[in-house]
N, C-alpha and C positions, 0 to 999 in steps of 0.2 A: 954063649951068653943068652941067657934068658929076658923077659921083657924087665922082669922086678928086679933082675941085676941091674939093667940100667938105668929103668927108676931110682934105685937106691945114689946107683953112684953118679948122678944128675941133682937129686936132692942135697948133693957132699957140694957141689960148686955155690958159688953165688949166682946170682940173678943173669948178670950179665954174661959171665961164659955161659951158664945155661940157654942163653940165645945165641952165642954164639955154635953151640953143639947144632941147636936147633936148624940156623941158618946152613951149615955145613952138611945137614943132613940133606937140605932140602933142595941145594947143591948136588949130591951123590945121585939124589931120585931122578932130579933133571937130565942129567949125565946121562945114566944109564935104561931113559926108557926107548923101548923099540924104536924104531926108524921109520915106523908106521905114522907115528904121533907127529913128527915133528911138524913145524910151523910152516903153514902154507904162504908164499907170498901173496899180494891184493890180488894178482892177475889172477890165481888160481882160486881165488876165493867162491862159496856161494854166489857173495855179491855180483863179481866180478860176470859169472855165467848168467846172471837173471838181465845185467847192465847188455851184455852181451846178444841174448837169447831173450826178449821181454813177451810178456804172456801178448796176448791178439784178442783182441774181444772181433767174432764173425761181425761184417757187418757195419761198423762203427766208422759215426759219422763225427769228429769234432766239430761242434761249434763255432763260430766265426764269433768277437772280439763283441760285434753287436749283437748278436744273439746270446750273448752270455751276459752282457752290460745289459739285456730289456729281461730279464729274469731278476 
């Protein structure tokens, strides 16, 4: 089956099973992609490693509550 066969025979439905094909399709793709993709939990997130591992500035002094209030 070609792409304009299914064009054609998508254009023969109404609106609404055409989204229903649509949905089912989009369904199949989710199914079937690699095992590579799949969804990472928070823990394993980017996020999760910067929350974990945060950058270091050399050096660095925070300021005290009054030294930020006379600024």
């Amino acid at each position: 089956m070609g792409y304009a066969e299914l064009i054609q025979t998508l254009e023969q439905l109404p609106e609404d099973k055409q989204s229903e094909v649509l949905d089912f399709a989009k369904f199949l793709a989710q199914r079937f992609q690699p095992k590579e993709i799949e969804q990472k939990t928070l823990a394993e997130s980017s996020l999760a490693r910067w929350i974990n591992n945060p950058l270091g500035v050399e050096n660095f002094q925070p300021m005290s509550r009054e030294e930020a209030n006379a600024r």
